[in-house]
mmCIF file of the N, C-alpha and C atoms, coordinates in Angstrom:
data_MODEL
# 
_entry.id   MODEL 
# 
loop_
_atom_site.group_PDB 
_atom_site.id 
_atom_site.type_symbol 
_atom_site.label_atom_id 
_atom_site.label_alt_id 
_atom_site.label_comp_id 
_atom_site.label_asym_id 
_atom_site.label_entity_id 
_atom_site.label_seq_id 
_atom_site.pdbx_PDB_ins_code 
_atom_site.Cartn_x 
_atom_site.Cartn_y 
_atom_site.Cartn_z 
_atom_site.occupancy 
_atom_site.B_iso_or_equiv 
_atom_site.pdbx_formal_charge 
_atom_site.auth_seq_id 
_atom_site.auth_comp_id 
_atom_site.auth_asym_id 
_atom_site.auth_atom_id 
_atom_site.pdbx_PDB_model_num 
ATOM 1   N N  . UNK A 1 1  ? -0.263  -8.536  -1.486  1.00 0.00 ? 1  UNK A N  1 
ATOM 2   C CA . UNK A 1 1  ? 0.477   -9.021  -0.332  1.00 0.00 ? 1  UNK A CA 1 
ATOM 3   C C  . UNK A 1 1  ? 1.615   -8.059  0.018   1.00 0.00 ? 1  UNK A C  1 
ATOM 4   N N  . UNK A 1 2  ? 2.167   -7.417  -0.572  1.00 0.00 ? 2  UNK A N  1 
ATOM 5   C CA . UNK A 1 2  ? 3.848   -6.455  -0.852  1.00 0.00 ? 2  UNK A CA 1 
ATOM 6   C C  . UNK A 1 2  ? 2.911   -4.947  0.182   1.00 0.00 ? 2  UNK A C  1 
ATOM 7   N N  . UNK A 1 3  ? 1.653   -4.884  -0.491  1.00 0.00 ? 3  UNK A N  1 
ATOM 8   C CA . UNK A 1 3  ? 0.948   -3.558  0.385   1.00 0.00 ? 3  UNK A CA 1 
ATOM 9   C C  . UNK A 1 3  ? 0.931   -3.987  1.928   1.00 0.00 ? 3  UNK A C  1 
ATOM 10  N N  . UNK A 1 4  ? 0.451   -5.137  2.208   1.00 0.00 ? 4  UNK A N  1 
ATOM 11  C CA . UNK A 1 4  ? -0.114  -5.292  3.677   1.00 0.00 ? 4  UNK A CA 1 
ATOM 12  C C  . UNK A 1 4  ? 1.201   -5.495  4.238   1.00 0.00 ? 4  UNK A C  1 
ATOM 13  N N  . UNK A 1 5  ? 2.078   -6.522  3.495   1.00 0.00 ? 5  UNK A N  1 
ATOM 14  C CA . UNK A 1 5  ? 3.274   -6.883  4.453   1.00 0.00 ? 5  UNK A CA 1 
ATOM 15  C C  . UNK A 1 5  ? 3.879   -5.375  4.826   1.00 0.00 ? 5  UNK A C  1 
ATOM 16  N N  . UNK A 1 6  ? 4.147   -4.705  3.989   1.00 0.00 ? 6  UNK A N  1 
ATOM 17  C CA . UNK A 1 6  ? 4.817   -3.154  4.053   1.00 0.00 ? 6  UNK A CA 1 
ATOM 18  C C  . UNK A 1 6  ? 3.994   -2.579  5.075   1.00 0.00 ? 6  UNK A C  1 
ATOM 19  N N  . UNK A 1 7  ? 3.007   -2.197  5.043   1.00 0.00 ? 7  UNK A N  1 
ATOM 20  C CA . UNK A 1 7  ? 2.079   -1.710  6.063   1.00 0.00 ? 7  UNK A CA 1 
ATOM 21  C C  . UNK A 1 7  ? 2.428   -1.933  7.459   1.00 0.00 ? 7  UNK A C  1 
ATOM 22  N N  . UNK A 1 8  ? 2.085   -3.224  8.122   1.00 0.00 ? 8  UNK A N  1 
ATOM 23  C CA . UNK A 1 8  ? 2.607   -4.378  9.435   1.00 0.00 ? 8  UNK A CA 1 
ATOM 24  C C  . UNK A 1 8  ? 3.913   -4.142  9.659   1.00 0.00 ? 8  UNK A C  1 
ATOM 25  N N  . UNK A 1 9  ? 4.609   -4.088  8.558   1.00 0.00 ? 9  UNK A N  1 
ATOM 26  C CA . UNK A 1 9  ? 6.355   -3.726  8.678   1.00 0.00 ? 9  UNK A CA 1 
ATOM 27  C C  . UNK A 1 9  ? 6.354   -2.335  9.439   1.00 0.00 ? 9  UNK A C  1 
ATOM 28  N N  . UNK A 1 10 ? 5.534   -1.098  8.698   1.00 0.00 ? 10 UNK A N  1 
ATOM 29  C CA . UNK A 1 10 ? 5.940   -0.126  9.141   1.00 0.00 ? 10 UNK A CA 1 
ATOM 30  C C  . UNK A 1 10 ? 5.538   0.252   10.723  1.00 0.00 ? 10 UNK A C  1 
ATOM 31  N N  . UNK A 1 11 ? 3.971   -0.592  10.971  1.00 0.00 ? 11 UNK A N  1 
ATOM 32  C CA . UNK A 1 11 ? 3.420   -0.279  11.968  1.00 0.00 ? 11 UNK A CA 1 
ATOM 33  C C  . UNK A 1 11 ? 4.313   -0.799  12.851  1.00 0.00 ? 11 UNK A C  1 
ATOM 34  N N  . UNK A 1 12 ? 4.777   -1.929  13.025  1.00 0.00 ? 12 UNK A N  1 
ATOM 35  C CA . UNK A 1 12 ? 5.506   -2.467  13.624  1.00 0.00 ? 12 UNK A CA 1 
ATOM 36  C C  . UNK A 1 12 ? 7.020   -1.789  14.313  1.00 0.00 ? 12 UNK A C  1 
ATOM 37  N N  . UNK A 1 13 ? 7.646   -0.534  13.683  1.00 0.00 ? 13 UNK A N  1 
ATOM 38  C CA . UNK A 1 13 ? 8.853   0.089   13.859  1.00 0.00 ? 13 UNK A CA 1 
ATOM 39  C C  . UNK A 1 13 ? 8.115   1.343   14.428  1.00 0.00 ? 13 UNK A C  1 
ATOM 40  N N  . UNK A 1 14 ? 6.681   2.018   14.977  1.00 0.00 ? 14 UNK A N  1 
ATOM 41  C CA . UNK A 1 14 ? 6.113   3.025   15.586  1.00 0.00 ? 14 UNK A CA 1 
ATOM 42  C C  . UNK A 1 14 ? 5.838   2.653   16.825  1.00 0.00 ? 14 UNK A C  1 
ATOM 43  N N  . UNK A 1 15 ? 5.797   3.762   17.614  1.00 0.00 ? 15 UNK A N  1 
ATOM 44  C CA . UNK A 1 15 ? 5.266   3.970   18.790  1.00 0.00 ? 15 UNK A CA 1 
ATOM 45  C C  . UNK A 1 15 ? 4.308   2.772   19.652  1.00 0.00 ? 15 UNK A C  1 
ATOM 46  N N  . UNK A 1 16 ? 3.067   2.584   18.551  1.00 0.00 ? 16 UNK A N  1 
ATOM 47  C CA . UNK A 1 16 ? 2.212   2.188   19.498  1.00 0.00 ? 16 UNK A CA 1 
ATOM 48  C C  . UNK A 1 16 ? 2.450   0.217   19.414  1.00 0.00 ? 16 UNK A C  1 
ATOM 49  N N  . UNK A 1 17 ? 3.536   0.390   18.408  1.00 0.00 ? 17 UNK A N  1 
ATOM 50  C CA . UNK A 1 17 ? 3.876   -1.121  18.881  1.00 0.00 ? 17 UNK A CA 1 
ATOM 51  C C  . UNK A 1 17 ? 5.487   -1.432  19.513  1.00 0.00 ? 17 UNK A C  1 
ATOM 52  N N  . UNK A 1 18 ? 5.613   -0.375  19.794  1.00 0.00 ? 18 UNK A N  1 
ATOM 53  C CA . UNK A 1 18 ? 6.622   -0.531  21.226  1.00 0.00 ? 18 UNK A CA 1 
ATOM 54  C C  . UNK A 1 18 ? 8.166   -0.124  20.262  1.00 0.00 ? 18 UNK A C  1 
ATOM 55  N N  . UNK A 1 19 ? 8.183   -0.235  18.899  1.00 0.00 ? 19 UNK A N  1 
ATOM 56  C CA . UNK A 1 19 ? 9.336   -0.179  17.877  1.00 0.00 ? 19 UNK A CA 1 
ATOM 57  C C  . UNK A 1 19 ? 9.855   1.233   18.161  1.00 0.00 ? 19 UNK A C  1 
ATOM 58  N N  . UNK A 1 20 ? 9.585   1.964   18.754  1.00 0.00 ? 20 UNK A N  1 
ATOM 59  C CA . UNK A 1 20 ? 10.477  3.846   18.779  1.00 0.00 ? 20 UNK A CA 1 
ATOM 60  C C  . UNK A 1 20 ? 12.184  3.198   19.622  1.00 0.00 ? 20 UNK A C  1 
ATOM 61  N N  . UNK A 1 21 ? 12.331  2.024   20.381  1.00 0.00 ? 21 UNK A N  1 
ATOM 62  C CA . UNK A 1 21 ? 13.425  1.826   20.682  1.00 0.00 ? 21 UNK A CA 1 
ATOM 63  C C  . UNK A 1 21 ? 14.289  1.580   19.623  1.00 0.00 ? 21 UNK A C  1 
ATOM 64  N N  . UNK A 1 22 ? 14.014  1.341   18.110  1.00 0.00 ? 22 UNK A N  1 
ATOM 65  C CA . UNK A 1 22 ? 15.185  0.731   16.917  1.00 0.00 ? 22 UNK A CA 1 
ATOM 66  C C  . UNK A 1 22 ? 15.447  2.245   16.272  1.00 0.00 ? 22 UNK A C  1 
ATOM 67  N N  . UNK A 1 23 ? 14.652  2.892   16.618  1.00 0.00 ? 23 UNK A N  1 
ATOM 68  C CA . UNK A 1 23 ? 14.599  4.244   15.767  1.00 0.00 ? 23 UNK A CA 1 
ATOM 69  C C  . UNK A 1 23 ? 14.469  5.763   16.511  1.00 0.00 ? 23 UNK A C  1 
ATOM 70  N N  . UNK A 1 24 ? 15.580  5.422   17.794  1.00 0.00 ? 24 UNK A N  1 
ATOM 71  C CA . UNK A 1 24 ? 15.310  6.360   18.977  1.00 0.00 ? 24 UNK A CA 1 
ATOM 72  C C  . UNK A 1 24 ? 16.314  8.121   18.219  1.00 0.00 ? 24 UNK A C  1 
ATOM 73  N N  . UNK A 1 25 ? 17.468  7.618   17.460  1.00 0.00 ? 25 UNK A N  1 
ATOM 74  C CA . UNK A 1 25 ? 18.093  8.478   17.180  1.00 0.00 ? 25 UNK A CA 1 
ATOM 75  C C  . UNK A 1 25 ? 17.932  9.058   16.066  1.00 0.00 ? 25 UNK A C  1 
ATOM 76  N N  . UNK A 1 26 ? 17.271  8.529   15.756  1.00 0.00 ? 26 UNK A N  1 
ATOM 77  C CA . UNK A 1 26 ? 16.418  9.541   14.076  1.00 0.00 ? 26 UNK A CA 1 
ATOM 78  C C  . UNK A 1 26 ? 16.226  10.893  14.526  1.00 0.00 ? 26 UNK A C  1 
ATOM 79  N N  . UNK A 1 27 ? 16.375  11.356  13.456  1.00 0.00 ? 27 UNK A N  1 
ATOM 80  C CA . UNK A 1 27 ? 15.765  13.219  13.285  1.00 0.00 ? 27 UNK A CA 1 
ATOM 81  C C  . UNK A 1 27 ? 14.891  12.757  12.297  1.00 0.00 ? 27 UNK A C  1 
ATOM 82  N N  . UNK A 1 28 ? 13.953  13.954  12.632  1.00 0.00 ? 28 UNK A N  1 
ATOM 83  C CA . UNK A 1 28 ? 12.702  13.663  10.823  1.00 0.00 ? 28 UNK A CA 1 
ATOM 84  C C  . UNK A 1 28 ? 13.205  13.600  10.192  1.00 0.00 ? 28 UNK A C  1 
ATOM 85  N N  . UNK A 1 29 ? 14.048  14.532  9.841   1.00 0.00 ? 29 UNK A N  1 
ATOM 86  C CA . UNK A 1 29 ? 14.725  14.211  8.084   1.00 0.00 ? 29 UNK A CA 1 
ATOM 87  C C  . UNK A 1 29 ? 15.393  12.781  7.854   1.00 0.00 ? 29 UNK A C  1 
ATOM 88  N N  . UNK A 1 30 ? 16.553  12.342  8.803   1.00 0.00 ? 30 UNK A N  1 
ATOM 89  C CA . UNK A 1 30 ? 16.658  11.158  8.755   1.00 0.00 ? 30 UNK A CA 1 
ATOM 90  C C  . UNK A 1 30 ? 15.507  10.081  8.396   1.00 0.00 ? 30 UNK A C  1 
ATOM 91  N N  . UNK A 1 31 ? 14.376  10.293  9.538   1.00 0.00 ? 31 UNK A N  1 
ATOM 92  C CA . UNK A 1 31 ? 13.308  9.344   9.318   1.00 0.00 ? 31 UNK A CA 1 
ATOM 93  C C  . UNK A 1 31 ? 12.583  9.254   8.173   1.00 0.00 ? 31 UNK A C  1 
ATOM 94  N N  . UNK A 1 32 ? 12.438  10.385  7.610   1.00 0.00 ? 32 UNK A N  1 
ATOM 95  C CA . UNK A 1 32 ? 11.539  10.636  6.595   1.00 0.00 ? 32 UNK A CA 1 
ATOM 96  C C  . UNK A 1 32 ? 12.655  9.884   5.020   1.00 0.00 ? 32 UNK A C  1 
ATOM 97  N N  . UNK A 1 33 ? 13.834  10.118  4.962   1.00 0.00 ? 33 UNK A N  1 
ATOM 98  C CA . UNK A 1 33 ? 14.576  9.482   3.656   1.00 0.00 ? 33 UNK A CA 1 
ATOM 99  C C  . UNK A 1 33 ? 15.250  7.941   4.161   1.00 0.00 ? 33 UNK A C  1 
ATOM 100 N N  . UNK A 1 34 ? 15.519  8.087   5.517   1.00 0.00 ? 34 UNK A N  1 
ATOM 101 C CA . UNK A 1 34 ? 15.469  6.052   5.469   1.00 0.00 ? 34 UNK A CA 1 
ATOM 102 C C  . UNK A 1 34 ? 14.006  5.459   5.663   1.00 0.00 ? 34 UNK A C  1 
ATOM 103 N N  . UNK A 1 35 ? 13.102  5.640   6.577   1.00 0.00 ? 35 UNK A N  1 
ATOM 104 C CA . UNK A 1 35 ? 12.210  4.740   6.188   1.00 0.00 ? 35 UNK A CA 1 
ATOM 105 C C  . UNK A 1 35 ? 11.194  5.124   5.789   1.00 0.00 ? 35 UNK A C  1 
ATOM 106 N N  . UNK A 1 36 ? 10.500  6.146   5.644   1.00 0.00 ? 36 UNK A N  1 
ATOM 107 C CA . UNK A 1 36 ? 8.696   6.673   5.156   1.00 0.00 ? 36 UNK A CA 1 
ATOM 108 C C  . UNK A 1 36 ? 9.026   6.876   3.556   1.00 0.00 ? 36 UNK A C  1 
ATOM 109 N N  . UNK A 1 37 ? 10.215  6.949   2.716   1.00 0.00 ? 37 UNK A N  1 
ATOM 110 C CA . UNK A 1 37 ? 10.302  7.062   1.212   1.00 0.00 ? 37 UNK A CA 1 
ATOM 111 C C  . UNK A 1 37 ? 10.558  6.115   0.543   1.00 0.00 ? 37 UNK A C  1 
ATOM 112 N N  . UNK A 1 38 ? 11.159  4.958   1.194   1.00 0.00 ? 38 UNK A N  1 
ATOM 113 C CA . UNK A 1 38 ? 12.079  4.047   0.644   1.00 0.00 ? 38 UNK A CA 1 
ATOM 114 C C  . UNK A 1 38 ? 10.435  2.732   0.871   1.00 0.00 ? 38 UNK A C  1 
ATOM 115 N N  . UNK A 1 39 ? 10.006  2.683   1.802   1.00 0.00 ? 39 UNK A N  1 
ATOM 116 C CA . UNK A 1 39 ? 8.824   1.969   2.158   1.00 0.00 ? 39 UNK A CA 1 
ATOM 117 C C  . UNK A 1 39 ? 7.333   2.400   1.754   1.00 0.00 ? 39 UNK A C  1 
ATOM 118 N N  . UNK A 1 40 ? 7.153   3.615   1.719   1.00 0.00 ? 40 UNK A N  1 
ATOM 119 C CA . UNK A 1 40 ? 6.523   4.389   0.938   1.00 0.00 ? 40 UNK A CA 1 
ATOM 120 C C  . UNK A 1 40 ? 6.141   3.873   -0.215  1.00 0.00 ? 40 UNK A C  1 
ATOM 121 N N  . UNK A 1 41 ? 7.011   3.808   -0.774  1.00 0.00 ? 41 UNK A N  1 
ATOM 122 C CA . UNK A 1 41 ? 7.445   3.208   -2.699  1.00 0.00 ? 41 UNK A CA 1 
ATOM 123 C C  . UNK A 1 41 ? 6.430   1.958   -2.020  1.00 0.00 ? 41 UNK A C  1 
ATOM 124 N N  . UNK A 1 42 ? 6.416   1.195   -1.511  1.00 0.00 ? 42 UNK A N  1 
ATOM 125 C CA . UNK A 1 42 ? 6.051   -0.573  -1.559  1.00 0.00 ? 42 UNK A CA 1 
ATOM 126 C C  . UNK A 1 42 ? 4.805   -0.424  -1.003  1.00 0.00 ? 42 UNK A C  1 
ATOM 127 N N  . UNK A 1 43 ? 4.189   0.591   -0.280  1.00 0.00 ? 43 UNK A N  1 
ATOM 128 C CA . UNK A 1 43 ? 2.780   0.905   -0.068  1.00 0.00 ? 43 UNK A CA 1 
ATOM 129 C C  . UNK A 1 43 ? 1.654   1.350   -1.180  1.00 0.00 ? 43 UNK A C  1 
ATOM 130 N N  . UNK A 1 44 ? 2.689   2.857   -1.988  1.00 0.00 ? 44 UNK A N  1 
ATOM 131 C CA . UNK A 1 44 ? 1.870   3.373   -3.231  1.00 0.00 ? 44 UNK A CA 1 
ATOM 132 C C  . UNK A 1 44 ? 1.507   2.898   -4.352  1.00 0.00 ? 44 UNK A C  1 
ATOM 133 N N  . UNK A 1 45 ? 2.553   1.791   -4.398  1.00 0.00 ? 45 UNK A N  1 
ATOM 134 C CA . UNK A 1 45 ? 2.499   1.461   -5.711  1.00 0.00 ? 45 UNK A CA 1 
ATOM 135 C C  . UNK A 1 45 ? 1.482   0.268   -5.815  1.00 0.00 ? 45 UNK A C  1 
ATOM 136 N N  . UNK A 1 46 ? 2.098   -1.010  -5.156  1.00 0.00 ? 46 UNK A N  1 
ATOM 137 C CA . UNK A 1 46 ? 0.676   -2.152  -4.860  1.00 0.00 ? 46 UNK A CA 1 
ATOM 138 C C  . UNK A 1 46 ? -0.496  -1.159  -4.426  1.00 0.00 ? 46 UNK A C  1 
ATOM 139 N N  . UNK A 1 47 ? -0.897  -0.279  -4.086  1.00 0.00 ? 47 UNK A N  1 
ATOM 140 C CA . UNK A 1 47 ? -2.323  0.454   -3.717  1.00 0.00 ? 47 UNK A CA 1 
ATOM 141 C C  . UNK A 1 47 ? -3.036  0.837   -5.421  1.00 0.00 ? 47 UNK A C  1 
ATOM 142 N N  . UNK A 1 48 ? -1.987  1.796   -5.760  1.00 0.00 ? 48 UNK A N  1 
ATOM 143 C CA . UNK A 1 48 ? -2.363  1.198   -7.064  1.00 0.00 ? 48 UNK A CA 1 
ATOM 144 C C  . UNK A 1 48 ? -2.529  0.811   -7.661  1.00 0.00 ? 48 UNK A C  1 
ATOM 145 N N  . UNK A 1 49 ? -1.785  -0.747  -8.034  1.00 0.00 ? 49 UNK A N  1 
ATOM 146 C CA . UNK A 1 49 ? -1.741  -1.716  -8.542  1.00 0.00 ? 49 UNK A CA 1 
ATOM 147 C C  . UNK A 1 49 ? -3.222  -2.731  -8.765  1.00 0.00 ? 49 UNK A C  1 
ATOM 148 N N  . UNK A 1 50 ? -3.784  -2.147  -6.693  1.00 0.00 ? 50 UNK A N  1 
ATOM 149 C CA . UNK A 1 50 ? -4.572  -3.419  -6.087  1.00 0.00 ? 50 UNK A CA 1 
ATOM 150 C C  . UNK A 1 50 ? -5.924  -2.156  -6.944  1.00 0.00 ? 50 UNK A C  1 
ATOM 151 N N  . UNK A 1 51 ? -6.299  -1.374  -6.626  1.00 0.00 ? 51 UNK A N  1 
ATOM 152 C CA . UNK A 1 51 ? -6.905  -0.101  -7.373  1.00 0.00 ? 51 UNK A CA 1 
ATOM 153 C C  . UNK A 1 51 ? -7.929  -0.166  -9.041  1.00 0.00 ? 51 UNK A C  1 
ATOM 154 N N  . UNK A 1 52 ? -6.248  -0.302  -9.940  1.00 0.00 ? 52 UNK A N  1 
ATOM 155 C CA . UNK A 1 52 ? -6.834  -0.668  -11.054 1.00 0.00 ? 52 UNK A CA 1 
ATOM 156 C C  . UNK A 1 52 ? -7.496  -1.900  -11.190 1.00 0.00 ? 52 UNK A C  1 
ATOM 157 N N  . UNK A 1 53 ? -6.362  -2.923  -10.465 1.00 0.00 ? 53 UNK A N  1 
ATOM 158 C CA . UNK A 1 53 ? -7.313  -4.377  -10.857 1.00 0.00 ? 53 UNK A CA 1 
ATOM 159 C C  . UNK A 1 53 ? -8.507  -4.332  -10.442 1.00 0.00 ? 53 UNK A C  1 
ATOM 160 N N  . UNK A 1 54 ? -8.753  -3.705  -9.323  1.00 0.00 ? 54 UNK A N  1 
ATOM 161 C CA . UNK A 1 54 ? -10.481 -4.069  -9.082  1.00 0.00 ? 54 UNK A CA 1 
ATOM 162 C C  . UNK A 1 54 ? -11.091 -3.583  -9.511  1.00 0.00 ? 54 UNK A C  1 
ATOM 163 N N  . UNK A 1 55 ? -10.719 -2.370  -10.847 1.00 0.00 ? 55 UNK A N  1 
ATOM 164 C CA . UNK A 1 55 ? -11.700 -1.510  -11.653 1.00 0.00 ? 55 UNK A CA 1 
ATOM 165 C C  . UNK A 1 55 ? -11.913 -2.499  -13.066 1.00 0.00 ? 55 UNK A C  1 
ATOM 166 N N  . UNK A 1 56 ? -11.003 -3.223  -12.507 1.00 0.00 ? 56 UNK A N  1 
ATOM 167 C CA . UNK A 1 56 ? -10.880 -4.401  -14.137 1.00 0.00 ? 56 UNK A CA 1 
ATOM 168 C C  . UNK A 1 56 ? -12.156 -5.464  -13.483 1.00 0.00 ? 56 UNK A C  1 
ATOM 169 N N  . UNK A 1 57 ? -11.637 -6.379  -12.451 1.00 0.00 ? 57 UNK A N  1 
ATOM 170 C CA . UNK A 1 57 ? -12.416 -7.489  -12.163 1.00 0.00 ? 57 UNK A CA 1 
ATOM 171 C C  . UNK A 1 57 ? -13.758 -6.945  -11.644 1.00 0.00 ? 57 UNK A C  1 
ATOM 172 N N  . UNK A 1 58 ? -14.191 -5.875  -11.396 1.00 0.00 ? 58 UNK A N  1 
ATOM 173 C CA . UNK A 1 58 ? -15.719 -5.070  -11.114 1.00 0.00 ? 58 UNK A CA 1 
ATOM 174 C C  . UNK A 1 58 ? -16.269 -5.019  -12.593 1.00 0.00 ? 58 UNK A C  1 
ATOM 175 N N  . UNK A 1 59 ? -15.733 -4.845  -13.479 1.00 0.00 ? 59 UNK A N  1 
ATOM 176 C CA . UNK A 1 59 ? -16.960 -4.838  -14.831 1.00 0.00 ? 59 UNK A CA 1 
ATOM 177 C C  . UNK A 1 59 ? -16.887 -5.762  -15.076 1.00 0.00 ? 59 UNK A C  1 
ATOM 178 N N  . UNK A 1 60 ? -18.266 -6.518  -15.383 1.00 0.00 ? 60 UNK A N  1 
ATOM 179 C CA . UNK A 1 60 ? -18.785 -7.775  -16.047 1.00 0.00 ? 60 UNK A CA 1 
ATOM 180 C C  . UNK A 1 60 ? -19.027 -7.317  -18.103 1.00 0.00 ? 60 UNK A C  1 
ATOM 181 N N  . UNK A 1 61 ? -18.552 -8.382  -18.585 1.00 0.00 ? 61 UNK A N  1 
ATOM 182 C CA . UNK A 1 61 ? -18.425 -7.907  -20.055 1.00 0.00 ? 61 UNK A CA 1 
ATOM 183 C C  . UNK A 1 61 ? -19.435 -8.963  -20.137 1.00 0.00 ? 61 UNK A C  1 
ATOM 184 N N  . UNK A 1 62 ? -20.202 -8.165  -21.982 1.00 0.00 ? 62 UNK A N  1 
ATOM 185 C CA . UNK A 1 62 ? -22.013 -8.976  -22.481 1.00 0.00 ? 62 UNK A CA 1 
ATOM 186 C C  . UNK A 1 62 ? -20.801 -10.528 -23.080 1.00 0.00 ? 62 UNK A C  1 
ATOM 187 N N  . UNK A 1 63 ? -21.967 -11.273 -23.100 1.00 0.00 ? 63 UNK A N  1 
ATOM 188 C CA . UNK A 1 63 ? -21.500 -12.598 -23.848 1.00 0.00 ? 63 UNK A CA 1 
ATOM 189 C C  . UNK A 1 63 ? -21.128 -11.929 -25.432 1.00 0.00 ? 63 UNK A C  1 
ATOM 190 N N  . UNK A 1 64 ? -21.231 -10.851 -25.498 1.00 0.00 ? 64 UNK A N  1 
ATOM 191 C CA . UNK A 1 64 ? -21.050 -10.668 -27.515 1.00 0.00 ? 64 UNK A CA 1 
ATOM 192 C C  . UNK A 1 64 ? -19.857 -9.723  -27.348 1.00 0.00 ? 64 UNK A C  1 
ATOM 193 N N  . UNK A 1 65 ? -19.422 -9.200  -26.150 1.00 0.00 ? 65 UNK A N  1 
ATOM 194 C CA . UNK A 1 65 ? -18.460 -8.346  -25.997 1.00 0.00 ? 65 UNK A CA 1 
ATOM 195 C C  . UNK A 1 65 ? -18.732 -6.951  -25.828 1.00 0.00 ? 65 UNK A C  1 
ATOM 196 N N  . UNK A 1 66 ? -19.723 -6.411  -26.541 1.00 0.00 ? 66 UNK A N  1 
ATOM 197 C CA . UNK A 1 66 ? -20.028 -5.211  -26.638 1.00 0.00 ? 66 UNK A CA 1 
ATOM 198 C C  . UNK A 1 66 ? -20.227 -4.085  -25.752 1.00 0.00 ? 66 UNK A C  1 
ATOM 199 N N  . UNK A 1 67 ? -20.787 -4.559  -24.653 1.00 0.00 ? 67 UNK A N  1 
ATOM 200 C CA . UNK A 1 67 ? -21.351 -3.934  -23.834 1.00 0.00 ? 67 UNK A CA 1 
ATOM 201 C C  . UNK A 1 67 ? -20.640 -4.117  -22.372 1.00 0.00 ? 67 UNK A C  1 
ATOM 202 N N  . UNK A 1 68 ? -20.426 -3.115  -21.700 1.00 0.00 ? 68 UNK A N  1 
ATOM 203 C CA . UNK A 1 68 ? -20.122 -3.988  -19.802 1.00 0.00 ? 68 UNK A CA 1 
ATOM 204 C C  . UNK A 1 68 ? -20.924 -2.799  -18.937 1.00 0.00 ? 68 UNK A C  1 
ATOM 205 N N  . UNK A 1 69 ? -20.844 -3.316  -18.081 1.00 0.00 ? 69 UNK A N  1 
ATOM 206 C CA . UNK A 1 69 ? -22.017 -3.174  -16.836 1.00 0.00 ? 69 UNK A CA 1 
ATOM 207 C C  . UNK A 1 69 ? -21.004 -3.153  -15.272 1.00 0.00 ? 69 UNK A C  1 
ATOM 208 N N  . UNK A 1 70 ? -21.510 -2.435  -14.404 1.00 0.00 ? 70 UNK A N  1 
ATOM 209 C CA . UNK A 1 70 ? -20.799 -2.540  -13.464 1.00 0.00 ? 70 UNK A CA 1 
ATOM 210 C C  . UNK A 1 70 ? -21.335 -3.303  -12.271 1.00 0.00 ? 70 UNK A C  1 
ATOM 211 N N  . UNK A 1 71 ? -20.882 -3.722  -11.462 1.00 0.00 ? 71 UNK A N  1 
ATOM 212 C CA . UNK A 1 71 ? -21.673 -4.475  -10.511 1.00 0.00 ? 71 UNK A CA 1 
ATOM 213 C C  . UNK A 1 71 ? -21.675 -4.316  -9.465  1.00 0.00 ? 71 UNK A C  1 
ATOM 214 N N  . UNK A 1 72 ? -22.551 -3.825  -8.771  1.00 0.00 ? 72 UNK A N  1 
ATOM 215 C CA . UNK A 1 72 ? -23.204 -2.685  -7.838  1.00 0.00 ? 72 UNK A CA 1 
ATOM 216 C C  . UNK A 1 72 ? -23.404 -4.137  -5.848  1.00 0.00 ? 72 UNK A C  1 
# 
């Protein structure tokens, strides 16, 4: 949830959703260390987060433990 909300957040402060008026006086550099690093962080990390888990909940383990299988 922290990935998508962040996502919608950011789209939401660009161009094509009308947001360049809150953020008219930015320079890149400005833009780039207040909002693409600081928001950044709350995109990369749940991506990863969401990433491993589904490499976890994608293998099915044998009833004896031994063995897992992936599921295609």
């Amino acid at each position: 949830m922290t990935f998508w909300k962040t996502v919608l957040y950011i789209a939401m402060f660009y161009e094509l959703a009308g947001g360049k008026d809150f953020r008219s006086g930015n320079t890149l550099l400005k833009e780039i260390f207040i909002v693409l690093i600081p928001n950044g962080v709350w995109i990369v990390l749940p991506l990863m987060c969401m990433v491993d888990m589904w490499k976890k909940l994608s293998t099915v383990t044998n009833t004896s433990g031994s063995a897992s299988r992936k599921i295609e």
